[in-house]
PyMOL commands that place a pseudoatom at each C-alpha (Angstrom):
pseudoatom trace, name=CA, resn=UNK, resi=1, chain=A, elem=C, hetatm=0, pos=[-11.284, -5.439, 17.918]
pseudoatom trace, name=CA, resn=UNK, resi=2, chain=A, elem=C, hetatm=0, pos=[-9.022, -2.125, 17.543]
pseudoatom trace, name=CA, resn=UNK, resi=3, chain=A, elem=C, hetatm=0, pos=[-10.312, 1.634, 17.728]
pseudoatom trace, name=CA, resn=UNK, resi=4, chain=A, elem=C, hetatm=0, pos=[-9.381, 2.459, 14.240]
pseudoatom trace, name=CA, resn=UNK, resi=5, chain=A, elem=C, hetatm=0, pos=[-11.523, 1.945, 11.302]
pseudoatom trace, name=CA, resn=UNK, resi=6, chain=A, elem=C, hetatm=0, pos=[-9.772, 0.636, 8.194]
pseudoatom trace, name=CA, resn=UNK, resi=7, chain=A, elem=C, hetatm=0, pos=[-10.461, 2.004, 4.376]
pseudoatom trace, name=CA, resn=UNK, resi=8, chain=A, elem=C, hetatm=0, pos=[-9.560, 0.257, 1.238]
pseudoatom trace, name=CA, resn=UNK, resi=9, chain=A, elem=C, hetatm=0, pos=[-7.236, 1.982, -0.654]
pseudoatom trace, name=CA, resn=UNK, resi=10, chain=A, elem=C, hetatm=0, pos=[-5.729, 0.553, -4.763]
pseudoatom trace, name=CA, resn=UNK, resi=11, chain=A, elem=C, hetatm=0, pos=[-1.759, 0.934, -5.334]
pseudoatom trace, name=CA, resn=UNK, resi=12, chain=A, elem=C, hetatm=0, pos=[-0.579, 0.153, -8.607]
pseudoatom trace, name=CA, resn=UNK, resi=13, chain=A, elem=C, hetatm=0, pos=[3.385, -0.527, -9.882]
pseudoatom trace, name=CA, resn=UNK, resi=14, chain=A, elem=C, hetatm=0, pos=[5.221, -3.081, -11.420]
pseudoatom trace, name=CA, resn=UNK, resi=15, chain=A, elem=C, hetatm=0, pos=[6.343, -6.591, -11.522]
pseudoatom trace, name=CA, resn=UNK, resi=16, chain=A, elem=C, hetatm=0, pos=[9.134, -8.038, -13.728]
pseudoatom trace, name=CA, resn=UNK, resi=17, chain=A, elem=C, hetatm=0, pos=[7.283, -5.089, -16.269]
pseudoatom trace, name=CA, resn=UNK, resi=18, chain=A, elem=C, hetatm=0, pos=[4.547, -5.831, -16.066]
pseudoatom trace, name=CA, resn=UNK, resi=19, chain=A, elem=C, hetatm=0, pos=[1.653, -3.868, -14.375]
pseudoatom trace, name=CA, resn=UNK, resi=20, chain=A, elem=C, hetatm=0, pos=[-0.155, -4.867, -11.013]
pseudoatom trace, name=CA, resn=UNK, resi=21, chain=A, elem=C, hetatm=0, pos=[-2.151, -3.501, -8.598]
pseudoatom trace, name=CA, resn=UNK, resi=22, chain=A, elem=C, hetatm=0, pos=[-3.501, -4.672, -5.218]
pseudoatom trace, name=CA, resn=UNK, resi=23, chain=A, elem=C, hetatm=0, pos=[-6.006, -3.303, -3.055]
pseudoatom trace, name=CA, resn=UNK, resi=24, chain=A, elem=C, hetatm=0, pos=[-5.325, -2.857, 0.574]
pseudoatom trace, name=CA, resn=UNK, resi=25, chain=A, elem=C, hetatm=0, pos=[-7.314, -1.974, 4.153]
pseudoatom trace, name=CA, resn=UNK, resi=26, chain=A, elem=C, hetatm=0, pos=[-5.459, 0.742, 5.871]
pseudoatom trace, name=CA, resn=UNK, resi=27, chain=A, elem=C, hetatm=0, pos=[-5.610, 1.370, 9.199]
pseudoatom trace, name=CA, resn=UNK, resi=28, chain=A, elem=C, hetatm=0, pos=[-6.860, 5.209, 9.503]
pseudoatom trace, name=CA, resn=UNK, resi=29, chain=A, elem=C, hetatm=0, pos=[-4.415, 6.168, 12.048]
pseudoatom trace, name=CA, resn=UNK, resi=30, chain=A, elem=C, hetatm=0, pos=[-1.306, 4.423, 10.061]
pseudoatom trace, name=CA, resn=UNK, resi=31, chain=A, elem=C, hetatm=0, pos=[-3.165, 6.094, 7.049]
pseudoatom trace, name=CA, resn=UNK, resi=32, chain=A, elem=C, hetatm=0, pos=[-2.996, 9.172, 8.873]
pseudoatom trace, name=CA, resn=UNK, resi=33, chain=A, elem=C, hetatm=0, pos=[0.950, 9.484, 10.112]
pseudoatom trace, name=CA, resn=UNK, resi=34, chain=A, elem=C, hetatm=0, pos=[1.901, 7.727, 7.155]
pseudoatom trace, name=CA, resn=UNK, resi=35, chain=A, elem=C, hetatm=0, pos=[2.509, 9.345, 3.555]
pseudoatom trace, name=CA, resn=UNK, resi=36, chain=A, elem=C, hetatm=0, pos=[0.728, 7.760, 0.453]
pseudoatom trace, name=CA, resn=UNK, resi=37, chain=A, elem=C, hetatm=0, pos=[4.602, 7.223, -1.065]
pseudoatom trace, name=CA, resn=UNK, resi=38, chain=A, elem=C, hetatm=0, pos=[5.694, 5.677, 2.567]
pseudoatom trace, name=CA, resn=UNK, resi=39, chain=A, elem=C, hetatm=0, pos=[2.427, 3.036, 2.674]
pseudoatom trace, name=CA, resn=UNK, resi=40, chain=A, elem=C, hetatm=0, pos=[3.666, 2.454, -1.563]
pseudoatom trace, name=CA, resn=UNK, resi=41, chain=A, elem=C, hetatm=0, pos=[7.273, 1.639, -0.355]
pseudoatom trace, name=CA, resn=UNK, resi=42, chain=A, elem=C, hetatm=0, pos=[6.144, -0.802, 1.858]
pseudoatom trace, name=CA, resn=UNK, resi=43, chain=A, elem=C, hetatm=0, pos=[3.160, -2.595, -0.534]
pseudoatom trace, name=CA, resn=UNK, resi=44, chain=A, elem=C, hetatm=0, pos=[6.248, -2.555, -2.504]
pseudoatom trace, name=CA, resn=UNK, resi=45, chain=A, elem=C, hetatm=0, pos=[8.704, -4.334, -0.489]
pseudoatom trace, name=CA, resn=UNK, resi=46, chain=A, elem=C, hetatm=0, pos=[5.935, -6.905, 0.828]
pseudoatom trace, name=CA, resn=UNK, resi=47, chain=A, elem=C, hetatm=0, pos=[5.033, -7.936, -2.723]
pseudoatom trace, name=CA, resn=UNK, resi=48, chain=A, elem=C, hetatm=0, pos=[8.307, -7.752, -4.865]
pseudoatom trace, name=CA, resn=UNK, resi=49, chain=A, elem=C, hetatm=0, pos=[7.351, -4.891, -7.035]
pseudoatom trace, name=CA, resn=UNK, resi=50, chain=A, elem=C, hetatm=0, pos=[10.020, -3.502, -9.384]
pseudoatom trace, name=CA, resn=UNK, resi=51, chain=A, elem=C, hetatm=0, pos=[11.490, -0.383, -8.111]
pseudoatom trace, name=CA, resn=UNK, resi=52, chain=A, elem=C, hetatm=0, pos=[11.173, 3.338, -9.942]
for i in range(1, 52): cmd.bond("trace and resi %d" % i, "trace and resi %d" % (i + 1))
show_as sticks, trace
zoom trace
């Protein structure tokens, strides 16, 4: 198994208007390089959400 721990972290958005939210594990190093709005872009991307 890796070094990193993970954490679960909740995003929320939209899809086709309506609102959804999924629940993620985040690597702590990715969580730590990465910016909460970067890791949202790509939840977004990987699950269709509408864009803002």
């Amino acid at each position: 198994m890796g070094v990193c721990s993970h954490s679960k972290v909740t995003y929320y958005g939209r899809k086709n208007g309506k609102k959804v939210q999924k629940t993620v594990r985040i690597c702590n190093c990715c969580g730590a390089m990465m910016s909460d709005e970067e890791i949202l872009e790509q939840v977004s991307e990987c699950l269709g959400w509408d864009s803002e």
